[in-house]
Each structure stands twice: as C-alpha cells, then as structure tokens.
N, C-alpha and C positions, 0 to 999 in steps of 0.2 A: 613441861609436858605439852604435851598438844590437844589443839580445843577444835572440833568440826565445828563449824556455826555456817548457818545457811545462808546466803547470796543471791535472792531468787530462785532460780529452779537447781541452781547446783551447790554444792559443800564447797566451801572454800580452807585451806587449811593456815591458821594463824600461828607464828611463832611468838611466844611467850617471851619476857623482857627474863632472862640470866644473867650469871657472874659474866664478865667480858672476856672472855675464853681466849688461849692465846693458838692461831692458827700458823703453822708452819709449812708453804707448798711446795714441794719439790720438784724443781724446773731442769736440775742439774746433768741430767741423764743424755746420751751423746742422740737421742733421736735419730738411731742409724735406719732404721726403717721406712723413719717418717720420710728422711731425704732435707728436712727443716728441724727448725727447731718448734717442739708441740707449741708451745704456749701460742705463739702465732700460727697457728693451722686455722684459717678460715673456716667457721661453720655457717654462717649467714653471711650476707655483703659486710653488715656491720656487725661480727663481733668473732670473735676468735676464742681457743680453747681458756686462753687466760683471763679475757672479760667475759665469760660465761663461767667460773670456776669463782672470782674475785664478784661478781653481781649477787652468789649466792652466801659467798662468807661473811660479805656488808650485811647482811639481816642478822648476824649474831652477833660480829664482833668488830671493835673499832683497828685490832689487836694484830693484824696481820704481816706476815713476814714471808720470803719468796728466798729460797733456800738454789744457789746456784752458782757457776764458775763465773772466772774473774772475766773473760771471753762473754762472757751473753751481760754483763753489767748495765751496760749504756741502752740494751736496747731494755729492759727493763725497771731502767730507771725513768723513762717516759711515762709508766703507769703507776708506781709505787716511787715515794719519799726513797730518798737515798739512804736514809738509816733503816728501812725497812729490808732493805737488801742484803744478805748474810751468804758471803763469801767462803767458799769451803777452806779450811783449815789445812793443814801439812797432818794432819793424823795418820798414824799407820792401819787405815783399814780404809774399804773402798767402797763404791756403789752407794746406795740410799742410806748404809748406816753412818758413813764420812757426812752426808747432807744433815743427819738430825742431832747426830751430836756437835757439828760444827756450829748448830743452829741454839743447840743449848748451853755453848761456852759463850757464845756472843750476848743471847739475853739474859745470862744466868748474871755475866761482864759488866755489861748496861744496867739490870736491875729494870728487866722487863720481864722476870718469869714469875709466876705464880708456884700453883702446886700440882699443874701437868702444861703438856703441850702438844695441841692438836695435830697430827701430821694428815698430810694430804696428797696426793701424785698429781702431779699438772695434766695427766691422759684419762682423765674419770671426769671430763666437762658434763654429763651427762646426769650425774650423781644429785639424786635427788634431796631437796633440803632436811624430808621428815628422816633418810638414810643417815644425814649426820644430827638430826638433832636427838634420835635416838641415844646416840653414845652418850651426848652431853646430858640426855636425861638419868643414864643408868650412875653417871659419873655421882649424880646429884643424890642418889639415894644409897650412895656406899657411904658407909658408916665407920668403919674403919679405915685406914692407910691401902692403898693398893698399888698393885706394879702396874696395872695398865688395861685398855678394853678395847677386845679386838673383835673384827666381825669373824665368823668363818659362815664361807659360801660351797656350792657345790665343790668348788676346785680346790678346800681346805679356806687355814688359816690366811686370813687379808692384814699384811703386817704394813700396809702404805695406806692404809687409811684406818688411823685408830689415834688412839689418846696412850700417852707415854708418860708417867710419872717423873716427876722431877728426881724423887730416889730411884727410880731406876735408872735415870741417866746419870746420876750422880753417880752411880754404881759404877756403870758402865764409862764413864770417861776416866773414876778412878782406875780402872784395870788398864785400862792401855800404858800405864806405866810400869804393870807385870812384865817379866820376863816370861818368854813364850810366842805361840802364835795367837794370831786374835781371831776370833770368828767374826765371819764376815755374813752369815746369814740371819736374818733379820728372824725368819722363821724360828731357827735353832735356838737361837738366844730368847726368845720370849717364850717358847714352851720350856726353860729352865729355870724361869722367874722366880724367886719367892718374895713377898709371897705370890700366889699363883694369880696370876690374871685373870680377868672375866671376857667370857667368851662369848658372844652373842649371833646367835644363828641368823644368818643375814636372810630375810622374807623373799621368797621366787622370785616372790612379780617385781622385785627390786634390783635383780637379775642381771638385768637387762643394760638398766640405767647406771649401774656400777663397773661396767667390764671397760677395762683398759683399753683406749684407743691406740694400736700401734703402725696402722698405715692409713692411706686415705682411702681404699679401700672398705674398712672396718666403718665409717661414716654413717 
C-alpha cells in the first residue's frame, strides 16, 4: 500500500517492501513513427525512454526483463544482463501478444515465473510509480486465483500495462496449438477471460502520465 508521510513542507510518497514482482517491458514494436527505436528516445541529456522506465521498476523489483527482436539485442544488452533479454519466439500470432507470451515460455523455461507477470510498453516513460503500484496492490488483496488486472482509461481497456496470470498464459500458449485462427488482439482476448479480470478505473489526473508516447512531437 502506500503511506504519505511528510518531508518538511511537502508529502513525499514511500513504496512499501512486496513480493518481487516479475516485470516484463516491451521494446519489440517497429517505432515507425518515432523514426528510432523508443527505448533510446532522449528525454533529458542524461536519460532516455528506457532509463527513465527501468529507474522506476528498480524500486519494486530486482525481477526485470525487456521483451524484444533478435535486431535491437546488442544495443540493449548495454543496459540489462544478457539473460534478461527475451527474444521473440516463431509463434503464430503477432504484435504485443508474440512479446508476452514469448516472454512467459522463456521464464516459465528458466524457472523465473511466479504466479503473474507484470507487462509494461517501453512508450509510457512518463508513467507514474503510485500508477503501477496500484495494480500490485489490488494483485495483493485478491483472494482467490484470477486471470488478470487491467486499467481502463478514458480510451477503454489498457491491455500493455497490466498484470497477466500465469494461468492465463498458460492458457493461452496452450491454444496456439489449436487448429484455427488465433486472435491477435490483446483487448478481445482479455474481455473473454474466465475467470473474469479485474478492471480498475485509471484516476484522470494520472491521465496524462500514462499516454503512449508515439512521436517526438507527443514529448
């Protein structure tokens, strides 16, 4: 939970010691807008979308992993351990859900997964810490098994920044071995969960801080 305690004249907000959460960021996306790749998009002299994203996951978790193609490897292997680095899979589906299921057969592999996994978009540098420590707190006071917690904002369900159960992706990597098509939308597939997800109305004034950065422009 989170605790105000005062700092002289102003509230400071202190993060609480929790289970070591597993953080999965996904960097994998072709950045056709950006013209680069996000994770290095300069926001100050000294820091970029990736060290302002990876500054904020270090106060929760030691756990973190960077979800991306075999092409961007080396340049992010400069800032993250080499086993931290999870390479997309030959799966037959595409976009962000290729990045977090290829991300749960690696740690599931390894014997790095718990009993969820935090996803995250490398274009939300901006994303405030009490934003995600919210989810881990709802995470912490569900009492039963769940499929997953997601924010929804003005613009709908936020399916790139939420927590994903291990049985859900268990779920969902068994079925790619279905005959059929696969659904590739991230959205669709979590409003057909069961059991049903928990949905948490993302606060206005958090708004702001959470919106997808996709030009430099948008800064």
């Amino acid at each position: 939970m989170w605790m105000e305690v005062q700092n002289g004249h102003k509230a400071v907000w202190m993060i609480p010691t929790t289970i070591n959460p597993t953080f999965v960021l996904l960097v994998g996306g072709q950045s056709v807008r950006m013209g680069e790749d996000k994770g290095f998009v300069s926001i100050t002299p000294d820091s970029h979308f990736l060290s302002q994203i990876l500054e904020k996951l270090n106060k929760f978790s030691t756990s973190i992993y960077i979800s991306l193609r075999k092409e961007q490897f080396d340049s992010y292997a400069k800032y993250l351990q080499k086993s931290s680095l999870i390479l997309d899979q030959p799966l037959p589906v595409e976009g962000p859900l290729r990045g977090i299921l290829s991300s749960f057969l690696y740690l599931k592999e390894n014997n790095r997964i718990n009993d969820f996994i935090f996803v995250l978009p490398i274009d939300i540098p901006f994303i405030e810490s009490k934003t995600i420590q919210r989810l881990l707190d709802k995470h912490l006071e569900q009492k039963a098994p769940l499929s997953g917690i997601f924010y929804e904002s003005h613009s709908g369900l936020e399916p790139l920044c939420g927590i994903y159960s291990t049985l859900t992706l268990s779920k969902w990597t068994e079925s790619l071995s279905h005959p059929g098509t696969q659904e590739f939308s991230l959205q669709k597939r979590i409003k057909n969960l069961d059991p049903e997800p928990v949905f948490i109305k993302l606060p206005s004034d958090e708004e702001y801080n959470f919106r997808n950065i996709n030009s430099k422009k948008e800064l």
